[in-house]
C-alpha positions in Angstrom: -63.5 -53.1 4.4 -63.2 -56.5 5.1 -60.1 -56.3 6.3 -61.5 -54.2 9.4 -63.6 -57.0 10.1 -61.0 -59.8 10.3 -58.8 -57.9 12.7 -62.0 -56.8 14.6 -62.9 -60.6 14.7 -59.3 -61.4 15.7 -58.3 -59.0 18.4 -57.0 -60.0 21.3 -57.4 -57.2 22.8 -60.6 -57.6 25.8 -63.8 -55.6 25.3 -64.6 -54.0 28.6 -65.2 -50.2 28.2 -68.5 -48.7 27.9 -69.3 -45.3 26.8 -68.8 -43.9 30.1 -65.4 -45.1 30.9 -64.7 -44.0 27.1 -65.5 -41.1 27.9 -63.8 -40.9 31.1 -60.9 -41.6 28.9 -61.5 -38.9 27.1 -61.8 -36.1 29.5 -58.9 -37.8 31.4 -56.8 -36.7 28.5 -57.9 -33.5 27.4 -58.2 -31.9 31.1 -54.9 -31.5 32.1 -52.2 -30.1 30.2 -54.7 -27.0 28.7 -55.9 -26.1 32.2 -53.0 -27.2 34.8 -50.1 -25.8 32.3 -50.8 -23.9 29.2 -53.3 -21.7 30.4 -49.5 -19.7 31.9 -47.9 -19.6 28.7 -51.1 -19.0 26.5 -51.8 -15.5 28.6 -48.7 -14.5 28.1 -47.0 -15.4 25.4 -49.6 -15.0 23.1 -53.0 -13.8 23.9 -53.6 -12.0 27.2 -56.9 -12.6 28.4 -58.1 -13.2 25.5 -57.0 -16.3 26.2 -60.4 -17.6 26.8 -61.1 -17.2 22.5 -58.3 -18.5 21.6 -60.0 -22.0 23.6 -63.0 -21.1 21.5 -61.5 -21.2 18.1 -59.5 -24.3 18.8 -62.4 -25.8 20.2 -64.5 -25.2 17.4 -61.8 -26.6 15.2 -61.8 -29.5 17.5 -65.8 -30.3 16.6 -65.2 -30.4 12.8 -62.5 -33.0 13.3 -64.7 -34.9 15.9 -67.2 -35.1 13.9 -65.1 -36.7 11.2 -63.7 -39.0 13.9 -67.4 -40.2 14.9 -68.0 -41.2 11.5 -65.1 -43.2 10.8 -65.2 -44.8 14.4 -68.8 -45.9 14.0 -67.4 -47.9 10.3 -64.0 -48.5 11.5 -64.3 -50.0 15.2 -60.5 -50.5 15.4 -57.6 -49.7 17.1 -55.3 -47.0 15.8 -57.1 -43.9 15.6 -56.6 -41.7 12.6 -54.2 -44.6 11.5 -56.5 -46.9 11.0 -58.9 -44.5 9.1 -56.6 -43.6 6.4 -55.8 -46.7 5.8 -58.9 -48.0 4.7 -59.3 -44.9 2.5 -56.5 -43.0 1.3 -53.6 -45.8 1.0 -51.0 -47.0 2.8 -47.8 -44.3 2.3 -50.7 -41.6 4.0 -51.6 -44.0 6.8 -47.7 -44.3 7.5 -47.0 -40.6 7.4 -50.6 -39.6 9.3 -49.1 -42.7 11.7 -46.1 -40.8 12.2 -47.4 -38.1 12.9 -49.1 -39.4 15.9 -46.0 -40.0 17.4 -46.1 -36.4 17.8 -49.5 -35.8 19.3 -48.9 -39.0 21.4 -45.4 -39.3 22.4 -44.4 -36.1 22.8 -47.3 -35.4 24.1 -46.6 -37.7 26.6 -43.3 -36.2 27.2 -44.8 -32.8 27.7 -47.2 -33.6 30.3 -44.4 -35.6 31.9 -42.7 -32.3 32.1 -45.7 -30.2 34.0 -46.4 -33.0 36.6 -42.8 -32.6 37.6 -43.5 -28.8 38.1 -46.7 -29.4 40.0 -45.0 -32.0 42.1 -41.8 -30.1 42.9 -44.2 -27.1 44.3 -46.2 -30.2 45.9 -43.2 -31.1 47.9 -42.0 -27.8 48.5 -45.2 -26.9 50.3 -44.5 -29.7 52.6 -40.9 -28.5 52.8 -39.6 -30.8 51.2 -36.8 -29.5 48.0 -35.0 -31.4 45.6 -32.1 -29.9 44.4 -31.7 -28.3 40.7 -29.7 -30.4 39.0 -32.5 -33.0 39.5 -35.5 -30.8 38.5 -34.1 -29.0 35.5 -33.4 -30.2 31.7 -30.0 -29.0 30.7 -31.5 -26.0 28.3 -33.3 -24.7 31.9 -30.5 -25.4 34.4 -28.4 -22.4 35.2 -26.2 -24.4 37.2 -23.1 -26.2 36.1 -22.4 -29.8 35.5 -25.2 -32.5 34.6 -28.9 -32.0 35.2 -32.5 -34.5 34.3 -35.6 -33.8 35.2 -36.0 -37.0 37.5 -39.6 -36.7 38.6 -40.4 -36.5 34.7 -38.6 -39.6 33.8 -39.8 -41.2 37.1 -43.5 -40.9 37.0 -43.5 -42.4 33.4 -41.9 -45.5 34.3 -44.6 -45.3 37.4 -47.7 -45.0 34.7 -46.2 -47.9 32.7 -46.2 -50.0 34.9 -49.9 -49.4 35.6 -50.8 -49.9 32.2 -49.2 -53.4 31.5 -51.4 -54.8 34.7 -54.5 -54.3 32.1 -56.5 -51.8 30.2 -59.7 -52.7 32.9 -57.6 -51.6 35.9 -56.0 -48.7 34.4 -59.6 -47.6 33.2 -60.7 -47.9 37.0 -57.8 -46.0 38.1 -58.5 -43.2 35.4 -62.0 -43.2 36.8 -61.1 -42.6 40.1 -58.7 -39.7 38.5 -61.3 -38.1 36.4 -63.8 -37.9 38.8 -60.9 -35.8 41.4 -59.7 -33.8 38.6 -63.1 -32.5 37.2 -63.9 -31.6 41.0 -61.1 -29.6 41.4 -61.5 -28.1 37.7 -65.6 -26.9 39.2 -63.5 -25.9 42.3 -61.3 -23.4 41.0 -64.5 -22.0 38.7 -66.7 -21.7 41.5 -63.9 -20.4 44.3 -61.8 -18.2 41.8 -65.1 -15.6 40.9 -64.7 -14.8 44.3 -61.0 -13.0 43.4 -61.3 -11.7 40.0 -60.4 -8.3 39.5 -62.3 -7.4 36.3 -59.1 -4.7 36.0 -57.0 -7.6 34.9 -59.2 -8.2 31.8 -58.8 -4.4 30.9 -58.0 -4.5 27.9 -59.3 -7.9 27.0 -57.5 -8.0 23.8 -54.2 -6.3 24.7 -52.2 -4.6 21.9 -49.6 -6.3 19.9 -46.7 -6.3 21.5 -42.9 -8.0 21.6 -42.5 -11.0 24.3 -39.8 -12.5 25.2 -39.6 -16.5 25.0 -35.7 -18.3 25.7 -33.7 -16.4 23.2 -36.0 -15.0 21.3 -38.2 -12.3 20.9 -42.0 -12.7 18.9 -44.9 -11.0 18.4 -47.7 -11.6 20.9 -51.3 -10.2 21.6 -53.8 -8.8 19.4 -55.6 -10.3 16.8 -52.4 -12.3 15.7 -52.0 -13.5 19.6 -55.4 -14.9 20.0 -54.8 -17.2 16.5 -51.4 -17.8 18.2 -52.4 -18.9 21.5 -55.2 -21.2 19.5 -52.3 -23.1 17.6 -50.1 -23.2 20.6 -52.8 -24.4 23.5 -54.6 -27.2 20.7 -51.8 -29.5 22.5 -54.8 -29.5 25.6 -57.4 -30.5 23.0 -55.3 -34.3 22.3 -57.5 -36.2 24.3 -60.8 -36.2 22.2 -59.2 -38.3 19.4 -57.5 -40.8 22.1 -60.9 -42.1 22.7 -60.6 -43.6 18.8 -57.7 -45.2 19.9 -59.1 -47.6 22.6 -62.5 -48.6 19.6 -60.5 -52.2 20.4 -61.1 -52.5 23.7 -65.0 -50.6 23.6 -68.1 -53.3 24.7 -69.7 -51.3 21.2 -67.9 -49.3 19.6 -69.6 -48.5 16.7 -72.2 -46.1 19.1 -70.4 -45.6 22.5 -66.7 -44.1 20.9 -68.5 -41.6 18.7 -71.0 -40.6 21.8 -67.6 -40.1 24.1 -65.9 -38.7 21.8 -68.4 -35.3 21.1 -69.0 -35.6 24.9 -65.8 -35.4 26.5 -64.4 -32.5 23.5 -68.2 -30.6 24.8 -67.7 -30.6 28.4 -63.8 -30.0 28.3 -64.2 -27.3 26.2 -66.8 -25.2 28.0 -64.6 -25.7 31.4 -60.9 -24.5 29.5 -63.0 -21.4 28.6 -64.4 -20.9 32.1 -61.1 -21.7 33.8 -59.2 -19.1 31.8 -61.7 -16.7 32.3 -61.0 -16.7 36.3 -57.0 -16.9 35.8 -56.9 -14.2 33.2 -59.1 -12.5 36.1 -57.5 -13.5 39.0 -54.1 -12.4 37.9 -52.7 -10.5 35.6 -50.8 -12.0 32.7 -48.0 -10.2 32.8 -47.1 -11.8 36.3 -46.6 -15.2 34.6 -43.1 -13.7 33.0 -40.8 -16.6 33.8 -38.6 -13.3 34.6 -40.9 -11.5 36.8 -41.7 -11.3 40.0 -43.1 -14.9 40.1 -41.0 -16.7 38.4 -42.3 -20.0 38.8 -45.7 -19.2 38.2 -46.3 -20.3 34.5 -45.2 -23.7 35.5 -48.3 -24.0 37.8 -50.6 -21.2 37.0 -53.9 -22.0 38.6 -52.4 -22.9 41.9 -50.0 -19.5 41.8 -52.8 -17.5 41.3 -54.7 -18.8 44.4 -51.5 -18.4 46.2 -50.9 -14.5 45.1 -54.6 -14.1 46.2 -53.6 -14.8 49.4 -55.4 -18.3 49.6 -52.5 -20.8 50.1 -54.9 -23.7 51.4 -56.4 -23.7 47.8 -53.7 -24.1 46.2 -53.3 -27.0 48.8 -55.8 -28.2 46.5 -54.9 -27.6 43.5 -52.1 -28.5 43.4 -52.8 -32.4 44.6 -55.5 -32.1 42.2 -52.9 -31.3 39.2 -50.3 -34.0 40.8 -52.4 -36.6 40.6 -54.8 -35.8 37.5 -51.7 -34.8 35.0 -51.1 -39.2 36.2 -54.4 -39.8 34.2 -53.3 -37.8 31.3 -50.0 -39.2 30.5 -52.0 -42.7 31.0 -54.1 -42.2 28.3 -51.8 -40.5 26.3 -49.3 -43.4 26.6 -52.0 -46.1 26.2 -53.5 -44.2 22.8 -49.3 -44.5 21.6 -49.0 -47.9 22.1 -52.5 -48.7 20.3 -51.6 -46.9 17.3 -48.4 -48.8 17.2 -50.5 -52.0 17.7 -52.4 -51.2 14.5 -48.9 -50.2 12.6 -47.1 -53.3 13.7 -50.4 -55.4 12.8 -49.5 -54.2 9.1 -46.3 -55.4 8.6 -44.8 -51.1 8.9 -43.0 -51.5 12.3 -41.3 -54.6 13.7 -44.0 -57.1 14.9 -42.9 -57.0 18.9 -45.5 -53.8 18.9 -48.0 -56.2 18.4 -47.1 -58.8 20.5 -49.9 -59.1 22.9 -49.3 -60.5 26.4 -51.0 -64.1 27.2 -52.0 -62.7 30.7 -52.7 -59.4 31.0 -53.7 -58.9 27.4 -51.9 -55.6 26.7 -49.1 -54.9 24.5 -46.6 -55.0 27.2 -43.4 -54.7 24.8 -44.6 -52.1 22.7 -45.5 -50.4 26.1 -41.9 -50.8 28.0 -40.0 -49.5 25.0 -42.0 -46.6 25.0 -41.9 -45.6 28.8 -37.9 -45.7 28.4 -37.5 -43.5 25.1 -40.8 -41.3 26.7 -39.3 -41.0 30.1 -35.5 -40.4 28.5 -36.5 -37.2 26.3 -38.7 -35.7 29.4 -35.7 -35.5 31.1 -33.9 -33.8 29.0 -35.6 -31.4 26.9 -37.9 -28.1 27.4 -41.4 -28.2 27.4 -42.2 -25.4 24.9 -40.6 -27.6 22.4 -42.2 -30.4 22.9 -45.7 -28.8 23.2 -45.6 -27.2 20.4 -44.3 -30.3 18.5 -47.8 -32.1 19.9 -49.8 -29.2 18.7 -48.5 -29.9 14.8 -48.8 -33.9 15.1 -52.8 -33.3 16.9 -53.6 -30.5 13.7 -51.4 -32.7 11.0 -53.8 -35.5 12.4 -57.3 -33.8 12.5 -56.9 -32.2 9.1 -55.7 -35.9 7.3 -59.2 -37.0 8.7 -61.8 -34.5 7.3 -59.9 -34.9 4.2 -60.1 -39.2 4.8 -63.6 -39.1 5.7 -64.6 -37.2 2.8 -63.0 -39.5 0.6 -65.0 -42.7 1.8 -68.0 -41.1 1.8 -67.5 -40.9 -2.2 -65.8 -43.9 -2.7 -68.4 -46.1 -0.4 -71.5 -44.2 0.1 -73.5 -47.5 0.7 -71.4 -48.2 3.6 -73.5 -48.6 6.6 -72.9 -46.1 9.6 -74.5 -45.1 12.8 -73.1 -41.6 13.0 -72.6 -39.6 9.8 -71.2 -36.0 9.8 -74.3 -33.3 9.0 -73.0 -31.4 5.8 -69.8 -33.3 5.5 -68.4 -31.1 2.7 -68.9 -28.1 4.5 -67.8 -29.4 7.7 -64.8 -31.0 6.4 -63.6 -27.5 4.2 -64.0 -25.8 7.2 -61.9 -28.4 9.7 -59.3 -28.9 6.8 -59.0 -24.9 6.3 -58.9 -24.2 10.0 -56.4 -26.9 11.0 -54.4 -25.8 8.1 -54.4 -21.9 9.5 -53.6 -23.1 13.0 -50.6 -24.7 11.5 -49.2 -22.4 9.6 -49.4 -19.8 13.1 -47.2 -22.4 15.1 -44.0 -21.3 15.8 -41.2 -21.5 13.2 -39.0 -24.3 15.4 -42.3 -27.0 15.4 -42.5 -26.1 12.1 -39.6 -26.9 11.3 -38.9 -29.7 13.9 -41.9 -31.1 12.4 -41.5 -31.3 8.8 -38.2 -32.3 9.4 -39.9 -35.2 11.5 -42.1 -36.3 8.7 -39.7 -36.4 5.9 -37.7 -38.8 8.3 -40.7 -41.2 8.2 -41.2 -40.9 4.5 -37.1 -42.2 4.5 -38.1 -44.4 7.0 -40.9 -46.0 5.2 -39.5 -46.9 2.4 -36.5 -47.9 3.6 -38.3 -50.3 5.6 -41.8 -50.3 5.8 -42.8 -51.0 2.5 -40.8 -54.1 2.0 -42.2 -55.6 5.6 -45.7 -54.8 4.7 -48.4 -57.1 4.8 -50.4 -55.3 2.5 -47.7 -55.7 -0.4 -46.5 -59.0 0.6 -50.4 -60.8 0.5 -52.7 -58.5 -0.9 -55.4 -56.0 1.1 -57.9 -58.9 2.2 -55.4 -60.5 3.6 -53.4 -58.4 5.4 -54.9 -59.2 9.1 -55.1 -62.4 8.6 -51.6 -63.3 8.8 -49.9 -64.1 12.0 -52.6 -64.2 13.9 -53.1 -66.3 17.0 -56.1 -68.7 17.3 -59.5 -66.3 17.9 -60.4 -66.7 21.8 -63.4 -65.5 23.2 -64.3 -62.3 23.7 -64.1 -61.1 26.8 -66.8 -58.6 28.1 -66.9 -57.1 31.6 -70.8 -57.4 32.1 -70.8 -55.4 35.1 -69.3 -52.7 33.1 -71.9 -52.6 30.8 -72.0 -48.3 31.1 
């Protein structure tokens, strides 16, 4: 564990978050996506109003891996998240291939959320009377036009929240601040103002039968039992944010207490307002009106503000709307910044080329690792569907979560003495049941991000050895050496002492 230390000691990343901008980080990521977007496609094409269990389930699966994460974050205090967990337990080759899966939960989860803040903004601007033409709006699987089509607001805004994010992790945090604290007031909005319109009719029945859906091309199996599993899998793409908190332990004032603390905090008070907020949708409007082919077409793009609107109260989805336009910003922030940490820690290894570790002298960010990304993020939101790419996050997030209940299981026996500030109640039990549940919510994802996904993983066990292994630092000097090498003089840390929360 030693080798934790050195890089800890080395960082040159600056200490300024406390526990409440952690957690600010935290909910910043996980409200968003699951409340603003999937809630649409989780009522309808899997699990009616029932939706509101299917938030229960993944929550719950959600605290067995937090747990998991607050142990290892109060031994670990490093930057790269899940990363850097297995690879002070389980070995190298598992920290690469949990490591690429990231780039799942991370990257495409970036993408994805790219993808609904250009479907809240276009119904922004079209409130205003404002339209931008198809071809500009529309990947090339969705446009029914002819001739070439991008989504331009998705590739714009991430060039927008890149650019944020190289000025400084401290001023992004302030920013996502501000976000969080406009985006959890219109989350207790649409709670508070939508019991006022809910038909209990629309919950009758609450678990619909199983029935045949249409989705693209295809038809599958939705509702019931089955549905409610389903829509658990499918929505766990809203629950990313919990872990991203782990991924900023490098920038934390103390990390070993405050990332655990934001960590249960943020998953706690997300989860109780996705179950709340699905609740008064499912109630509000029935989810059979968010068929993409039905009367309201555009509707599962931007549920919560459609269903205001069919209840005849267009000035809250005024609301709304802004709300969802600028608090989607604070999600693709973190989920961006949580991306480029993990690659910090990869690169720090020797397993990717060093330039994701190059740190800038000024602004102390990893503003290469950062640009590359916002061009190949910005590039694929452009041009590809959201279902894919949510679904795709959903694998990386539960491929992630289950590698660490099996990782912290596995230090616990191999260094028991270690010392740690959090420790997971009943870790066998707790880690069976996350394993065994993120295993089941896998296995009911749909066959493509199955597919898509293994297919993605084998690519970065090619990958790996066909480079990785022969650049790593870990082969090349030995494990207690491996974050020592190539590392700048140690500078002062840097902590924000009026940001001592």
């Amino acid at each position: 564990m030693s080798a934790f230390d050195d890089d800890v000691k080395t960082s040159q990343l600056k200490r300024v978050l406390g526990k409440w901008s952690l957690t600010a980080i935290g909910i910043g990521a996980i409200i968003g996506g699951g409340i603003f977007v999937l809630t649409g496609t989780g009522a309808y094409y899997h699990a009616g109003p029932a939706l509101a269990l299917s938030f229960v389930i993944a929550g719950i699966a959600c605290v067995f891996a937090a747990l998991c994460y607050s142990e290892f974050a109060s031994i670990l205090p490093v930057e790269g998240s899940a990363y850097a967990y297995a690879y002070g337990t389980v070995g190298e080759i598992f920290a690469w291939i949990i490591g690429w899966g990231l780039i799942l939960e991370y990257a495409m989860g970036s993408m994805t959320v790219a993808v609904s803040w250009s479907g809240y903004f276009n119904k922004l601007l079209k409130m205003f009377g404002l339209h931008l033409p198809d071809y500009l709006t529309s990947d090339p699987a969705s446009y029914t036009g002819e001739g070439f089509s991008m989504n331009l607001p998705a590739f714009c805004i991430v060039l927008v929240v890149i650019s944020i994010l190289i000025q400084g992790t401290k001023e992004a945090a302030k920013a996502n601040n501000l976000i969080v604290i406009m985006k959890v007031s219109a989350v207790l909005f649409v709670i508070i103002a939508g019991v006022f319109f809910i038909n209990t009719a629309n919950w009758d029945p609450f678990i619909p039968a199983p029935q045949l859906v249409k989705e693209g091309d295809t038809l599958k199996e939705a509702y019931g039992i089955q549905g409610i599993i389903s829509g658990a899998a499918a929505i766990f793409f809203a629950y990313v944010g919990f872990d991203a908190v782990s991924t900023q332990a490098g920038e934390a004032i103390n990390p070993k207490k405050d990332v655990p603390f934001a960590i249960i905090t943020s998953l706690l008070v997300c989860t109780v307002l996705y179950i709340l907020v699905s609740l008064v949708l499912t109630g509000m409007m029935h989810y059979s009106d968010f068929n993409p082919q039905g009367k309201y077409p555009d509707a599962i793009k931007a549920p919560v503000a459609y269903a205001f609107d069919i209840a005849g109260q267009g000035w809250a989805g005024y609301i709304i709307t802004i709300a969802a336009t600028i608090g989607l910003i604070s999600v693709l922030m973190v989920m961006i910044m949580g991306q480029s940490r993990i690659f910090l820690g990869m690169s720090k290894d020797g397993l990717i080329p060093k330039l994701f570790s190059d740190i800038h002298p000024v602004k102390k960010t990893p503003a290469k690792s950062l640009m590359i990304l916002g061009v190949l993020i910005a590039t694929v939101a452009a041009f590809t569907p959201i279902s894919k790419l949510a679904d795709m996050t959903s694998f990386g997030t539960l491929f992630a979560f289950t590698m660490v209940c099996v990782a912290v299981w596995i230090l616990r026996k191999k260094e028991p003495n270690l010392p740690r500030n959090f420790k997971v109640p009943a870790l066998p039990v707790i880690a069976t049941l996350g394993i065994l549940i993120n295993v089941y919510l896998i296995w009911n994802l749909s066959h493509d991000a199955k597919l898509l996904s293994t297919g993605w993983l084998v690519l970065g066990v090619i990958i790996y050895f066909a480079y990785s292994l022969h650049h790593s630092k870990l082969h090349k000097k030995g494990y207690g050496e491996t974050f020592k090498a190539e590392q700048q003089p140690l500078e002062d840390v840097e902590v924000d002492i009026d940001n001592k929360d």
